[in-house]
Structures are given as structure tokens and as C-alpha cells.
N, C-alpha and C positions, 0 to 999 in steps of 0.2 A: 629865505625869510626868517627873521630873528621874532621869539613870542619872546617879549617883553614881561619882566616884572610888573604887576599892576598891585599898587599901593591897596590894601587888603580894605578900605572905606568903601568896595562895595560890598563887604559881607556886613554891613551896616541898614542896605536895602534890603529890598524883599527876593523873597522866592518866587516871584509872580511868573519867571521864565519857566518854571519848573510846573506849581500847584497852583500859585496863583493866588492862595489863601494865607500860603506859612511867611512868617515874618521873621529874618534871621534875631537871633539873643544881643543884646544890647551890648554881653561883654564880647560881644566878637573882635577882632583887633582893628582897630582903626585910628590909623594915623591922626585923625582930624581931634576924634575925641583927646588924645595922646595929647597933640597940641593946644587944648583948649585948658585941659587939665594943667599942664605947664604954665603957660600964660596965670593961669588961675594962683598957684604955686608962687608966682612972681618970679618966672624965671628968666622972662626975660625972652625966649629961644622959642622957637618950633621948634618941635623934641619930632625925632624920628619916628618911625614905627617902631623900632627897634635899634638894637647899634649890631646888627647883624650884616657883613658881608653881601655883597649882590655879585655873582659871576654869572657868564657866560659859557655852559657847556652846549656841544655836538652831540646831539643823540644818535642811537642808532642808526636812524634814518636820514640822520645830514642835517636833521632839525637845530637849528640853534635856540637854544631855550636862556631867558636871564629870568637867573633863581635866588631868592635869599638864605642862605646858608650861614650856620645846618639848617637843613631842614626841619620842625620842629611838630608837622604834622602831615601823616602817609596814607594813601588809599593804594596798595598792592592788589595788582586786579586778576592773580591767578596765584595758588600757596607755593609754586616757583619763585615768585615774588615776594611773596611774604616770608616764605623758608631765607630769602639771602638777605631782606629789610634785620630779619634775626643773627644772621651768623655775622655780622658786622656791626649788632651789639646794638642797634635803633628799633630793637623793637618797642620800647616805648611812646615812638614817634606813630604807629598804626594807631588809627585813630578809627577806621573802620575797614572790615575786609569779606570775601564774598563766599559763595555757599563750601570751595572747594578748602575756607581754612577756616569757619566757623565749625567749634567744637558739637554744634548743632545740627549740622548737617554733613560734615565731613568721615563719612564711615569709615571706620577703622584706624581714626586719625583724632579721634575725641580725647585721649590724654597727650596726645603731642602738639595739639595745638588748645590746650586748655587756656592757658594764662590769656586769650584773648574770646573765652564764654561771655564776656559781659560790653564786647563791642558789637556797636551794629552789623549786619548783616546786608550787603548789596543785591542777595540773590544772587542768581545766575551770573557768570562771570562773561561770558558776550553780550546778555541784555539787561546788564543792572538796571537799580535802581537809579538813577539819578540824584534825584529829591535825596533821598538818604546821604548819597556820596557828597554834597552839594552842603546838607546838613550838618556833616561829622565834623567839620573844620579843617578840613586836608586842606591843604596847601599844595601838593603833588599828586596828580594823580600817576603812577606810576606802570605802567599801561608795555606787553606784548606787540611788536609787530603784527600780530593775525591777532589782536583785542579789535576791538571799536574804536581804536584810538580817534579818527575822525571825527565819530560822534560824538567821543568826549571832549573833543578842543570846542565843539558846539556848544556844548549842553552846558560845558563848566566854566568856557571862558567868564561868563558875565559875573563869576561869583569869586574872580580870582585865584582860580585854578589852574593852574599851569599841569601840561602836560610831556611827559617823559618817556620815550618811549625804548626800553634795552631787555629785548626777550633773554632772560635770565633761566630761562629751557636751553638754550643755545651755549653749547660749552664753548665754541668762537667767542660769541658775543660776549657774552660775560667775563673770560678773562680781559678782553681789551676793555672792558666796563668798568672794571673792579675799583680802579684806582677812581674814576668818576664817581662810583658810588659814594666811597670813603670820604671824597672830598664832599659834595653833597648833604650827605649824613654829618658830618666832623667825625667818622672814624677812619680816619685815616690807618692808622696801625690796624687797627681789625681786619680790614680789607686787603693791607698787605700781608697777615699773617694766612687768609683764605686765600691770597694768590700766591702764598708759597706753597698752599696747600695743593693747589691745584698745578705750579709749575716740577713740585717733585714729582706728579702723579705723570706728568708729561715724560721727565727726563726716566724715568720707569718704563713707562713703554718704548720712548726713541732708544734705550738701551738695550730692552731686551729682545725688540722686533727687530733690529737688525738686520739686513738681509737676509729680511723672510721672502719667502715668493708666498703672496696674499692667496690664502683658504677662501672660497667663493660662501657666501653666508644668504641665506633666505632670512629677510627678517618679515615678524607679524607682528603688525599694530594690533594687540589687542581683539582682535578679530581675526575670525578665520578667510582668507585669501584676502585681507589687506594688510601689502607691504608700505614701507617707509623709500621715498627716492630722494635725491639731491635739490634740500632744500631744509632739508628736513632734520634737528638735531638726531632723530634716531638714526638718519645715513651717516650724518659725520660720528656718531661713535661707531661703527662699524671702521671705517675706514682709518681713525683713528687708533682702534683696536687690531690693526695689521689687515682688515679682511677685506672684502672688495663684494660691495651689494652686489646681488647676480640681477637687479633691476636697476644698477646707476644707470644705465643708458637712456632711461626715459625721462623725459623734457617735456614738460604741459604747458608752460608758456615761461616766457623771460622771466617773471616775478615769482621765480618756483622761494626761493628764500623770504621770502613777503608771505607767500599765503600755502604753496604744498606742504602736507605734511604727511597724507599718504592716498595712494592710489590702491582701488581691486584689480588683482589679476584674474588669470584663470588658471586654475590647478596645473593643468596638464603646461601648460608654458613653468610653470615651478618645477615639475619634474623632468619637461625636455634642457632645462637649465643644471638640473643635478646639481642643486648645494650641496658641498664640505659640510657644512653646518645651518643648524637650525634654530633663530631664535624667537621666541614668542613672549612677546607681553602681554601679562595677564595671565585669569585660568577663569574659563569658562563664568567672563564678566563678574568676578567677584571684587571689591571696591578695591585697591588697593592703601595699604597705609602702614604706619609703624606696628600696628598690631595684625599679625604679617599671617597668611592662611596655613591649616595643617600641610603634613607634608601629602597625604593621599589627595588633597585637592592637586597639587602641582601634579604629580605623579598620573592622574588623569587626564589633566591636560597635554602633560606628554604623550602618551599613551594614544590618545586620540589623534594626534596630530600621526602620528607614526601607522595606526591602520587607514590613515584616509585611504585612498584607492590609488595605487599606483607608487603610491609616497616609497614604499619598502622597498620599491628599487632606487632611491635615490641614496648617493654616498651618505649623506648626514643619519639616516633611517640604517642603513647596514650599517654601520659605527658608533651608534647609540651615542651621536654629536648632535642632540636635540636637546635646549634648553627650555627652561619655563623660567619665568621672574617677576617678581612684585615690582610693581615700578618705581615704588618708595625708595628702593637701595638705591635701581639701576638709574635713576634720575639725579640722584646727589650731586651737588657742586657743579650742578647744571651739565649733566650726562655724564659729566669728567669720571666718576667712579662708576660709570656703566661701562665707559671706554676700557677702565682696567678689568673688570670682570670680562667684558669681549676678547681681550689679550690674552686671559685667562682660560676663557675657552676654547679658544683657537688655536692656543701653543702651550699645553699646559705643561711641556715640560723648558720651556724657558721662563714662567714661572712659576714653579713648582716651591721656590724657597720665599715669594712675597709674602707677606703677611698683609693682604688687602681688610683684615681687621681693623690695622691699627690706621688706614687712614680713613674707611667708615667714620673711627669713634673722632678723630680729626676733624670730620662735618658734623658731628651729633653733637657734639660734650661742649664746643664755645654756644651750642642755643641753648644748653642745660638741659641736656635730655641724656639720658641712660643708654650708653651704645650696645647696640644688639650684634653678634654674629652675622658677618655677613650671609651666610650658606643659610640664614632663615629665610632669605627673600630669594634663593637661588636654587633652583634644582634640574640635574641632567640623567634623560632618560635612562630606567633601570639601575637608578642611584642606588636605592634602598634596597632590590633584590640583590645586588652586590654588596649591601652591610646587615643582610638577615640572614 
């Protein structure tokens, strides 16, 4: 099924699908008034809506979408979204974005996503607003596999919103994306500059994992006894990072890449498995973001995971191989820099000489942000009693 380009004369009608009350701004773009002004001008011509390009890309999902490109206005519908709309240089094209990248509601992320305080706000990022998105002038809504994305081909077809759908969380997807984005966007170079970013961080690990035999790893979503399984971008950086989920074997249905992201166990099944290593996202539900928690919050949160009950017999618990991390690092460049921090943990003496620094500041410094250390968002059990 191809979604077709629709000439932008109905953002000319009403909102009535949405309120029912609101009636979109006169100067919204429409090809009609374009041609009437023309004609008027004595030109002669129906003048286009623009002299912009119309292609046909494959979204993630096998969707074929025909778009006007560049794009010249974006609804990013998760700060995954919005973080890559930025590092490919269109951030100017957001035109409105939702609670997790509004400087207003984004804890701990209010100066890193400052420059967009004065765009609207969608709310909640699975049950936006509508009406607002509908309102902002987006031309794309740029929309997650596990979004609304259905709802949104609904809600915004009638106002000439096209939908696109490339989970930009998914370090898979998003390399094979990159180039689509660019073209898309017209930054072409930007995007090849972030997939070279992301193809060194690759040849980094295919060289230093090398015929490893894969470390068994417990990961935690954020919660205590929910892991990450296959489907899920937190399994592919594990596995990407040399190690081997000691829960890949679990299957919830065919559409685990469409919608799993994570499953609860049961403790004692995490200790009858005995992880190598231990890694947990988050610390005791504190927001994560660029302005990244002390070090005695991480160091609790390790700490706690290590006396749960039984836990101290497990390898990762006797080897003080228990991580904690802000998700803000470990999410960069779409898990790609969580991938090498994993490799990092898990072999640390193959790499012992990386400087995983300098390609943090590689994702940070093209959005024009101030690179931080990576080891602010990283901490492993009995760090600190080891440097007091």
C-alpha cells in the first residue's frame, strides 16, 4: 500500500475531525491559493505548491510513503526521535514535540533540549494530542514502531499528514535508516557523517570481540526483575556488545520486534541462570537525562541489586560485574554507544585503550551540546570503595 503525497489545500479546511471548532490559519500552504495568486500576478501557470521534490521511500515497516522533500516541518513522537531529527542538522524543521523532549517537562533534560521551550507540546508520547499535532503544521509525523502509529495515519491523514515510521531506539534500524533520513531531511552529509559515526563504533567492536566466547549478561529494564528479550533494542546491544542475554530464549509472539520490549521474570530463574554480568537501567526510578544523578544514587542502586536474596551467589555478584547507567549515554546514536559501553564491560581488558569519550562527544557536539564524560552516566559495583 503506497500513502500518497496529498497536496497540503486541506490544511486550508477545518479541524472539525479533531474539535470541530478550530479552523486551520489562512496562511497555511495551499497549492490553490498559490495558484490563484499566480494567475493574479499574470503569470500565466498554476505555480505548484512548491518546486520541492516528491519521492517515494520504504519505511520501516515495508510502508511506502510519497513525501515532499526536504521536509520543512516535523512532529518527532519520542526524544529518540527528536535527538536524531537534531544530530542531522533539521532541527529547525520540529515544529512541535512531546512530553519526553519539552524543556517543560523533560526532567533532567531542561537544558539539553532547551532551544525547543517555546514549541508546542503533544503530551504524552502514546496518547498525544492530536489537535495540537494536527495544529503545529507538521508535514510528517515521524512516529516509532510500538507509537500509535495506526492511530496516527487516522487522526492526521485528513489534514495531510503523512506518516513515517523508523524506531530511531533501534540501533538495526537506524543505521539502515540513516541515509533515508538525510535524504528526507536534505541532510544528506549529516547523516553520512552520523553513519560513520556509528559504522566506526561497529568496526570497534567486530575488532576487538573477536573470538570471544559470549559472557552470559542479566539485563534490567529500569525495574527490578524486568528484563529486555529479542525484539527489543536493549537485547541487540547486549549481543552486539559480545554477550549473550541469559533470557534470549524467550519468544512472546511472532511480532516480538513490532511490540516486546520487556518481560518480568522471576528472581530465582536470574540466579538459577547465574549471569557473568549484570546490567541495569536506571537507579531507583530517577528520570534519566544529560544532567546525569550523583554518584551515591548509582552506587545504591548497585548495592541493592547485589544483596537481593540469593543474588551473591551469582558470578556477576562475586566479581563486582554489576553495572548501573543513566540511559541518556547508554541510548546514543540509537543504543550504538550502549553497545560499546557493553563491550566495555564485558571485556574490559580488550578495551582497555578505547577512548569511548571521544565518540560520546561525536553524538553530543554536531546537536551543539557540551560533551560530558562518559563514566557520569556509568557506574560498576564498589567503583568508588576502590578509588577512596
Amino acid at each position: 500500500m503506497t500513502h500518497t503525497y496529498r497536496a497540503r489545500i486541506v490544511r486550508a479546511t477545518t479541524l472539525a475531525t479533531l474539535a470541530g471548532l478550530v479552523t486551520l490559519s489562512a496562511c497555511s500552504a495551499n497549492p490553490a491559493d498559490s495558484e490563484a495568486e499566480a494567475a493574479a500576478a499574470g503569470g500565466g501557470q498554476a505555480a505548484a505548491a512548491d518546486d520541492r521534490d516528491v519521492v517515494t521511500i520504504t519505511d520501516e515497516l515495508g510502508r511506502e510513503v510519497e513525501l515532499e522533500v526536504p521536509i520543512k516541518a516535523v512532529y518527532p513522537d519520542l526524544w529518540y526521535q527528536t535527538e536524531i531529527v537534531r544530530a542531522i542538522g533539521a532541527e529547525d524543521t520540529i515544529v512541535a514535540v512531546e512530553d519526553t523532549s519539552h524543556p517543560s517537562t523533560a526532567v533532567n533534560n531542561e537544558d539539553y533540549f532547551a532551544e525547543f521551550a517555546d514549541l508546542p507540546s503533544a503530551g504524552n508520547y502514546d496518547e498525544p494530542n492530536w489537535e495540537t499535532i494536527a495544529e503545529s503544521g507538521a508535514e510528517v509525523f515521524l512516529a516509532r514502531r510500538n507509537s500509535p502509529w495506526q492511530e496516527a495515519e487516522e487522526k492526521l491523514e485528513p489534514f495531510g499528514i503523512d506518516v513515517v515510521v523508523v524506531s530511531t531506539w533501534d540501533p538495526l534500524v537506524l543505521r539502515e535508516f540513516l541515509p533515508t533520513l538525510g535524504t528526507i531531511f536534505g541532510h544528506e552529509q549529516e547523516a553520512a557523517d552520523l553513519a560513520a559515526l556509528y559504522d566506526d563504533i561497529e568496526t570497534e567492536l567486530d575488532t576487538r570481540l573477536e573470538g570471544v566466547e559470549p559472557r552470559t549478561v542479566y539485563f534490567e529494564n529500569n525495574a527490578d526483575n524486568v528484563t529486555s528479550i529479542p525484539g527489543s533494542g536493549w537485547h541487540d546491544t547486549i549481543v552486539l556488545g559480545g554477550g549473550e542475554n541469559i533470557f534470549g530464549d524467550v519468544k512472546v509472539n511472532d511480532e516480538g520486534s513490532a511490540s516486546v520490549h520487556q518481560y518480568t521474570v522471576d528472581p530465582v530463574e536470574v540466579i538459577n541462570r547465574n549471569p557473568d554480568v549484570i546490567i541495569h537501567a536506571g537507579a531507583n526510578e530517577q528520570p534519566y537525562g544529560y544532567a546525569t544523578w550523583d554518584r551515591a544514587t548509582f552506587a545504591q542502586q548497585a548495592q541493592e541489586i547485589a544483596e537481593r536474596p540469593g543474588f551473591s551467589e551469582t558470578t556477576a555478584v562475586k566479581n563486582g560485574d554489576v553495572f548501573v547507567f543513566n540511559n541518556f549515554f547508554y541510548s546514543a546514536l540509537g543504543k550504538q554507544i550502549g553497545a560499546l559501553a557493553v563491550g566495555n564491560a564485558l571485556y574490559p581488558d580488550r578495551f582497555a585503550d578505547l577512548d569511548i569519550d571521544e565518540y560520546f562527544a561525536r553524538w553530543l557536539e554536531p546537536q551543539g551540546v557540551e560533551a560530558r564524560p562518559w563514566t557520569d552516566y556509568w557506574y560498576q559495583l564498589g567503583a568508588d570503595e576502590e578509588t577512596s
